[in-house]
FISE-681968 format. One record per residue (C-alpha): residue number from 0; residue in one letter; x, y, z. Coordinates in Angstrom, 3 decimals. Layout:
! FISE-681968
+-----+----+----------+----------+----------+
!   i ! aa !        u !        v !        w !
+-----+----+----------+----------+----------+
! NUM !  a !        X !        Y !        Z !
...
+-----+----+----------+----------+----------+
END
This chain:
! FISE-681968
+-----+----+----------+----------+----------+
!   i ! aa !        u !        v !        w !
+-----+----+----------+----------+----------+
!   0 !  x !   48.773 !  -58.241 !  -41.503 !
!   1 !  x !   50.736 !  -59.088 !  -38.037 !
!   2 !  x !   51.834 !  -55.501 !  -37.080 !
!   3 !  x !   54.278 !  -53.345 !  -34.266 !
!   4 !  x !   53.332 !  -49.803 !  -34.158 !
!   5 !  x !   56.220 !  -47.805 !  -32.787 !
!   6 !  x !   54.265 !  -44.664 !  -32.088 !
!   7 !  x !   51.142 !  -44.798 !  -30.606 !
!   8 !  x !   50.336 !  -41.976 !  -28.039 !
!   9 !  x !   47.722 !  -44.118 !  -25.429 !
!  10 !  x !   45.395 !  -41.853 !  -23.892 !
!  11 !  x !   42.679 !  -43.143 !  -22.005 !
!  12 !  x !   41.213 !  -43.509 !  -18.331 !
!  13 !  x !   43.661 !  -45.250 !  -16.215 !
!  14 !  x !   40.832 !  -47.818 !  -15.593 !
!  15 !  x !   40.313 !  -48.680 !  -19.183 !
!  16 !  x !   43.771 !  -49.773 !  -19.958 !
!  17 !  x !   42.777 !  -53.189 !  -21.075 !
!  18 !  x !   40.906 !  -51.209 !  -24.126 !
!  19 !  x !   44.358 !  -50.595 !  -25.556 !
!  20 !  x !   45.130 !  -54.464 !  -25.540 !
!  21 !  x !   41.564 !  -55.412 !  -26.736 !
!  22 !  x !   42.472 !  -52.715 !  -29.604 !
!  23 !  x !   45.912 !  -54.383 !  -30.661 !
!  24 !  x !   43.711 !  -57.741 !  -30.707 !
!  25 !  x !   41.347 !  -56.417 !  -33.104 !
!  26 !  x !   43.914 !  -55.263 !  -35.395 !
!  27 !  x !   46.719 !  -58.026 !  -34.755 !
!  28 !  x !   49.336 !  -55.413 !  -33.635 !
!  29 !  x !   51.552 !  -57.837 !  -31.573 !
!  30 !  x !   53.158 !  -55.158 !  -29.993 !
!  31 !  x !   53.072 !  -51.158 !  -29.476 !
!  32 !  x !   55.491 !  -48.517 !  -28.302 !
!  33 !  x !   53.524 !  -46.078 !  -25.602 !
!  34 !  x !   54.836 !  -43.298 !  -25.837 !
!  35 !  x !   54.826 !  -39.943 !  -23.117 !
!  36 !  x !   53.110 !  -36.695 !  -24.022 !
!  37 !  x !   54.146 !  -33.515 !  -23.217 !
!  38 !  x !   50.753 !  -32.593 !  -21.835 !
!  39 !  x !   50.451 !  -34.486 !  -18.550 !
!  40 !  x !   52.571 !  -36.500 !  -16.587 !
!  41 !  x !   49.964 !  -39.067 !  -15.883 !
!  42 !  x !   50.441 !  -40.007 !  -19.297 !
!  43 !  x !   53.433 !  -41.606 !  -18.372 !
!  44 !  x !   51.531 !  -43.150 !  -15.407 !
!  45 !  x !   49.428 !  -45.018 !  -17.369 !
!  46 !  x !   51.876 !  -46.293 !  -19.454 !
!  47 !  x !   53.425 !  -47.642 !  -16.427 !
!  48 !  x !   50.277 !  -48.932 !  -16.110 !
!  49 !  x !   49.923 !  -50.712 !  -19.502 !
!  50 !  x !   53.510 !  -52.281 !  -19.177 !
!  51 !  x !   52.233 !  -54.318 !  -15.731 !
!  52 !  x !   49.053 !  -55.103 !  -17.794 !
!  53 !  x !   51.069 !  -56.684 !  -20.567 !
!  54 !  x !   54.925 !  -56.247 !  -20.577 !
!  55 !  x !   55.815 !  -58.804 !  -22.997 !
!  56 !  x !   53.537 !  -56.641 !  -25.716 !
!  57 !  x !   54.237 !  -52.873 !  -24.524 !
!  58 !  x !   58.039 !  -50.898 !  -25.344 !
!  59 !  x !   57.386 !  -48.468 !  -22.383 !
!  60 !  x !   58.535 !  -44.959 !  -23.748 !
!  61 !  x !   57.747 !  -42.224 !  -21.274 !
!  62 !  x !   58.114 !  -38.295 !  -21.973 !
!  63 !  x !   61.021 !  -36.870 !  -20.336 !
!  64 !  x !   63.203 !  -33.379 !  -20.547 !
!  65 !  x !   66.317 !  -33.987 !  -20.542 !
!  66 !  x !   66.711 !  -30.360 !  -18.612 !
!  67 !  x !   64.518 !  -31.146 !  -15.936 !
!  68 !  x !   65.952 !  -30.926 !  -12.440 !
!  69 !  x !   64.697 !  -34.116 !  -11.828 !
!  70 !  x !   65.237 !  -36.405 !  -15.504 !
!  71 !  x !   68.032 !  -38.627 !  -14.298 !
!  72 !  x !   65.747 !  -39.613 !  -11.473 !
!  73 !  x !   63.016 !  -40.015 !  -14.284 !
!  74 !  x !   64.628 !  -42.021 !  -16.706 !
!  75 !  x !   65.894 !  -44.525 !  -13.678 !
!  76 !  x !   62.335 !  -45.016 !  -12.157 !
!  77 !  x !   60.823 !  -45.828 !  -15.870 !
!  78 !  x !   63.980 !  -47.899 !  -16.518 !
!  79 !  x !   63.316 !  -49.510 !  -13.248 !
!  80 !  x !   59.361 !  -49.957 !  -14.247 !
!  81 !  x !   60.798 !  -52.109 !  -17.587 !
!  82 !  x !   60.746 !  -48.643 !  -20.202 !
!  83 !  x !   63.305 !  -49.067 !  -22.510 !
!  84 !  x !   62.960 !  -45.891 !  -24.938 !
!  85 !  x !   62.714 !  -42.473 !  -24.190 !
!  86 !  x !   60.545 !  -39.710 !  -25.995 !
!  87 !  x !   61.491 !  -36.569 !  -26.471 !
!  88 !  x !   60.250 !  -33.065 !  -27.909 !
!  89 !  x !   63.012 !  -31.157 !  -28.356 !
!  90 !  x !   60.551 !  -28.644 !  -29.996 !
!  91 !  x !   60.021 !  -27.151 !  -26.967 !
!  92 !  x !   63.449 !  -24.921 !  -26.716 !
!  93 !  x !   66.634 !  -27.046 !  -26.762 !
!  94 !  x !   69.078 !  -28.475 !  -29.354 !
!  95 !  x !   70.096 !  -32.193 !  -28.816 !
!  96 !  x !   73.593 !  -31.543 !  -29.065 !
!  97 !  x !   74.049 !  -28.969 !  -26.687 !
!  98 !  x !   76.341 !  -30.218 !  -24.510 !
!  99 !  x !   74.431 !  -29.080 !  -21.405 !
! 100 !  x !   72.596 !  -31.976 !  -22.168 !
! 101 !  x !   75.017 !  -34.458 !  -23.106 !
! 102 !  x !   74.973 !  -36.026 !  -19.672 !
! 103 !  x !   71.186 !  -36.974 !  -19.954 !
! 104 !  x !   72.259 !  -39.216 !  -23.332 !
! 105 !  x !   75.697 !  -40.620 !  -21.537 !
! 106 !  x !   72.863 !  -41.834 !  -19.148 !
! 107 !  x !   70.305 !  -43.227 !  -21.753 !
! 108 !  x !   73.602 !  -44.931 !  -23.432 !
! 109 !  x !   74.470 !  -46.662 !  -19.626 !
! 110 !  x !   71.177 !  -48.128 !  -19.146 !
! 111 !  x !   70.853 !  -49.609 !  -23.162 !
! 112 !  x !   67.962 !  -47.480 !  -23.711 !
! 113 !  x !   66.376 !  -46.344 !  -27.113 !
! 114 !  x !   65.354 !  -43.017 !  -28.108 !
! 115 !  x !   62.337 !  -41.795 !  -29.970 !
! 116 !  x !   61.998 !  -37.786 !  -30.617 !
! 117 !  x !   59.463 !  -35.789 !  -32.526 !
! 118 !  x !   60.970 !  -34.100 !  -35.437 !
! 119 !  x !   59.738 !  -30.990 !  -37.442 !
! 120 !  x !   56.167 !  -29.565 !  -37.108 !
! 121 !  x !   54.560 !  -30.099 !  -33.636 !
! 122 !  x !   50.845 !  -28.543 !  -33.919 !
! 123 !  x !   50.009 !  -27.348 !  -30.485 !
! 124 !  x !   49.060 !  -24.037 !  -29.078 !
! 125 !  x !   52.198 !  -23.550 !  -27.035 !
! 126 !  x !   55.316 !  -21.227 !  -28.452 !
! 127 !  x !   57.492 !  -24.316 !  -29.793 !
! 128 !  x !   59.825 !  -24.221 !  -32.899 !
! 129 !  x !   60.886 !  -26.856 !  -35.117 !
! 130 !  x !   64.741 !  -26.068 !  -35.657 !
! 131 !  x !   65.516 !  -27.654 !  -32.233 !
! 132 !  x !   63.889 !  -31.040 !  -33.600 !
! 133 !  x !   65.478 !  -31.695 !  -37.242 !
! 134 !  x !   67.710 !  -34.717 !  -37.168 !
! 135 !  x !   71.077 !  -33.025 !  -38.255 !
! 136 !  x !   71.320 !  -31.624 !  -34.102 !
! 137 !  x !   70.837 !  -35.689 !  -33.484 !
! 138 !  x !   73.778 !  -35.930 !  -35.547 !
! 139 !  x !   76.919 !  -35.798 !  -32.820 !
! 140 !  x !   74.812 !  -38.103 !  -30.668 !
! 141 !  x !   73.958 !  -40.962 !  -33.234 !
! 142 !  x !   78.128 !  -41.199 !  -33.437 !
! 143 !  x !   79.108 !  -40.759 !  -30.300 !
! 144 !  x !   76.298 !  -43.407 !  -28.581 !
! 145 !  x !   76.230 !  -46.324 !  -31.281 !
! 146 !  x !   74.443 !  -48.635 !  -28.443 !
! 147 !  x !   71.529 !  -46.662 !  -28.380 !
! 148 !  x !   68.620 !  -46.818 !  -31.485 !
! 149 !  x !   67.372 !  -43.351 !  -32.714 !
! 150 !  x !   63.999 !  -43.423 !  -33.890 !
! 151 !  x !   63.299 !  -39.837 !  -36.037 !
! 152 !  x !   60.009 !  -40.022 !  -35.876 !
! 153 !  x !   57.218 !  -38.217 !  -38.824 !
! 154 !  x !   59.761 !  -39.353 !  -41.486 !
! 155 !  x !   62.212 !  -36.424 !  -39.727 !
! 156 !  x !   59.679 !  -34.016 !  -40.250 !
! 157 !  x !   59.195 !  -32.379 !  -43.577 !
! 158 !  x !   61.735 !  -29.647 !  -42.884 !
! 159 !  x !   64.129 !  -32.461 !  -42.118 !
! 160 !  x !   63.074 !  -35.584 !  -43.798 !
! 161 !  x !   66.305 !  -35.395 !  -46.657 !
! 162 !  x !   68.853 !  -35.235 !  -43.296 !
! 163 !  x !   66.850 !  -38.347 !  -41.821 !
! 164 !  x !   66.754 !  -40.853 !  -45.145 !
! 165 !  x !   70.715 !  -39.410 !  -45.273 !
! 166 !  x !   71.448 !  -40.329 !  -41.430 !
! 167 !  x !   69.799 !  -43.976 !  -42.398 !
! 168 !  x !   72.395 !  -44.707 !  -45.328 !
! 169 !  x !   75.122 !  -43.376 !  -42.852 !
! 170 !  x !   74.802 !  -44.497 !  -38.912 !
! 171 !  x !   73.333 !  -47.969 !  -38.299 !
! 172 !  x !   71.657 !  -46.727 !  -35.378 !
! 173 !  x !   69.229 !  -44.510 !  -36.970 !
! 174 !  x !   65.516 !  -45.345 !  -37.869 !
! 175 !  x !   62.754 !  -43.249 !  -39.065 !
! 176 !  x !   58.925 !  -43.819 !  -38.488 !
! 177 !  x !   55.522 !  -43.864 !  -40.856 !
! 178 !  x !   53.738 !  -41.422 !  -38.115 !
! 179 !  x !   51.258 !  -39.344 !  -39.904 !
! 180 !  x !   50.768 !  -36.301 !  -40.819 !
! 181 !  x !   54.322 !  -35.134 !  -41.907 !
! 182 !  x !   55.193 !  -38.482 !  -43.249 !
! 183 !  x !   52.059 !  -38.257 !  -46.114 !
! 184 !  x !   53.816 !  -35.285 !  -47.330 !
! 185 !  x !   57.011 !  -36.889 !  -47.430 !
! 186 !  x !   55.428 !  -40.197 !  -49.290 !
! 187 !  x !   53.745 !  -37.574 !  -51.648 !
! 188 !  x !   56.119 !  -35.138 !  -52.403 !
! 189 !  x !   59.339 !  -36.923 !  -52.371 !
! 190 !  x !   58.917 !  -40.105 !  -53.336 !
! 191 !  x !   62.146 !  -40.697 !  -54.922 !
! 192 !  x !   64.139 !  -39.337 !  -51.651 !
! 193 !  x !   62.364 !  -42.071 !  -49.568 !
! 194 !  x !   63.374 !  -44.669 !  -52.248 !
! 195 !  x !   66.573 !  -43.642 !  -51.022 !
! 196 !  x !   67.092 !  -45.089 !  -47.468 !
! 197 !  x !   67.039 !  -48.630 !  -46.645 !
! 198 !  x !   63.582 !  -49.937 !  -46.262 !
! 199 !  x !   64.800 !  -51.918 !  -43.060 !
! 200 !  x !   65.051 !  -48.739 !  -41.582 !
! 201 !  x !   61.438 !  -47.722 !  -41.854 !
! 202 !  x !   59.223 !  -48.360 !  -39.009 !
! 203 !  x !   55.517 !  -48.417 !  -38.701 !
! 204 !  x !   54.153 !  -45.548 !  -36.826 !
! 205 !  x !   50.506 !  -44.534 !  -36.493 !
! 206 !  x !   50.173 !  -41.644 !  -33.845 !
! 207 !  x !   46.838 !  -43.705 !  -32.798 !
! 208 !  x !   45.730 !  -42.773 !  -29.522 !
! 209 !  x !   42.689 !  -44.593 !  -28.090 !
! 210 !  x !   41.064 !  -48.152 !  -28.249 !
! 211 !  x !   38.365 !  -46.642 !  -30.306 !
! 212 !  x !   41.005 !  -45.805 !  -33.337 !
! 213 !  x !   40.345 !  -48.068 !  -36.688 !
! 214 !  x !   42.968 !  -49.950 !  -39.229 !
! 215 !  x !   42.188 !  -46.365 !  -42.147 !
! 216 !  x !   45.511 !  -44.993 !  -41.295 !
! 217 !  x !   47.344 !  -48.642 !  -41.850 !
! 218 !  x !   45.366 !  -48.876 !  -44.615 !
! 219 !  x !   46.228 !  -45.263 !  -46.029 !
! 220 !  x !   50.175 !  -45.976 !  -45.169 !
! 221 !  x !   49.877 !  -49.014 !  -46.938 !
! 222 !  x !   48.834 !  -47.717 !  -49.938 !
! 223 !  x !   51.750 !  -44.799 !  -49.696 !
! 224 !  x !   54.139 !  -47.543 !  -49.553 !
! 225 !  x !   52.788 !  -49.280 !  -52.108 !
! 226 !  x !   52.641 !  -46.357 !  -54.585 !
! 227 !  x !   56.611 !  -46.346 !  -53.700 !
! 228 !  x !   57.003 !  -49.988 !  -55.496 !
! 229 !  x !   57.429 !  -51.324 !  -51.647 !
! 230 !  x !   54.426 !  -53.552 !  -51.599 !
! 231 !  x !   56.585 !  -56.263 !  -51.395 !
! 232 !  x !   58.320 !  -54.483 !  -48.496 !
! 233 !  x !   54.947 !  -54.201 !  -46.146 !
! 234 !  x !   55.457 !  -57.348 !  -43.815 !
! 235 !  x !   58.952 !  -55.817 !  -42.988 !
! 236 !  x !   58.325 !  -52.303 !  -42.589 !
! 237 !  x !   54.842 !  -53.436 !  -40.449 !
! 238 !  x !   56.425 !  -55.750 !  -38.500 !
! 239 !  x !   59.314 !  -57.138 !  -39.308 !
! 240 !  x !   62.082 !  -54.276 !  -39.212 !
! 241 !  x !   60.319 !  -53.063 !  -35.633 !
! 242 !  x !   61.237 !  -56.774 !  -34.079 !
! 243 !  x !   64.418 !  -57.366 !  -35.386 !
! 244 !  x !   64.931 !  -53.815 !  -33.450 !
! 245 !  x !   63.389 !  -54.881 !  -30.522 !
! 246 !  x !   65.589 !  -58.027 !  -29.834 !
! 247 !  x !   68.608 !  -56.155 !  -30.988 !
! 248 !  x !   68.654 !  -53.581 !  -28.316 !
! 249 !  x !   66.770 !  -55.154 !  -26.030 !
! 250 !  x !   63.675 !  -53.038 !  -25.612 !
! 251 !  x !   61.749 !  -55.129 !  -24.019 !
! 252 !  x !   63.297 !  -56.633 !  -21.131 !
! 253 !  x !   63.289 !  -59.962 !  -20.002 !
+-----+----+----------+----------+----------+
END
């Protein structure tokens, strides 16, 4: 099945990049989002990296805080380098909404860019809390900035998934991702909530992260999908639903 996998965290040796396309070939993803870690900033570098290696197959999505000193000079270097999404953690001690960081999203809005955040549990070592990440503190931004696509990623986390499938009935402009592992508990214990939202607003996510990473979690979100009486759904939420998005908002530029 033709695929675009809007959450795929590529981390590998700078000179090994052309694993990650050799990867895509194997499993005919067409096209990937890279997205930025929080870990290292030559994450970000190679997925600069990746987008010269292929641009028409790579949404460039590098990590940024919107409180750094230096974001807006960030998020115009990427933009400048063809990235046309922006990941975020807000896990890691700041609401969304606050308005201290409204300027960062009146920015993302000017430049057409997409956003992509982590929502609810982030499993890491470091003191991070999951109230700054659920969807309803996206809320004030996914009205105010219609031009830009919000991707909840994790199915809006399981402490926020309900918000999330509401946002997608409610703002055009809101998506939400298959990313493992939140989104398993979501398919499992909620089935009838995620029968809820629009299936055009689902998006295939796989948090794979290295050329050496099989099809089993395709094949295990197929199968959740399936259970949900969305078989007939699968080319759409695998591929289809993540171009239309694409070309809409421009994502990847010309």
């Amino acid at each position: 099945m033709k695929k675009i996998d809007i959450h795929i965290h590529p981390k590998f040796p700078a000179e090994n990049v052309g694993g990650i396309i050799a990867h895509m070939d194997r499993y005919e993803i067409e096209k990937i989002f890279a997205l930025g870690s929080i870990t290292s900033e030559e994450v970000n570098e190679n997925i600069l990296r990746l987008r010269r290696l292929a641009p028409d197959r790579i949404v460039g999505a590098p990590y940024i805080d919107p409180r750094a000193s230096d974001a807006f000079d960030k998020l115009q270097r990427y933009y400048d380098a063809g990235c046309r999404v922006v990941k975020l953690f807000p896990n890691y001690g700041y609401y969304p909404d606050d308005p201290a960081v409204l300027p960062f999203f009146e920015k993302v809005a000017s430049l057409h860019c997409g956003v992509l955040s982590h929502c609810g549990w982030l499993g890491v070592k470091e003191v991070c809390a999951t109230k700054y990440a659920r969807p309803s503190h996206f809320e004030e931004l996914f009205r105010r900035f219609p031009e830009i696509p919000f991707i909840m990623a994790h199915m809006g986390g399981i402490d926020g998934f309900i918000e999330g499938i509401m946002y997608t009935t409610r703002t055009p402009n809101v998506y939400l991702d298959t990313t493992p592992g939140q989104s398993y508990w979501v398919f499992k214990y909620a089935p009838d909530f995620v029968k809820g939202m629009p299936p055009e607003r689902l998006l295939l996510g796989s948090d794979g992260v290295s050329p050496e990473t099989d099809d089993s979690t395709y094949k295990t979100i197929s199968g959740h999908l399936s259970a949900l009486g969305w078989e007939a759904r699968l080319d759409d939420i695998f591929y289809r639903n993540a171009d239309n998005l694409i070309k809409q908002y421009h994502l990847i530029p010309d």
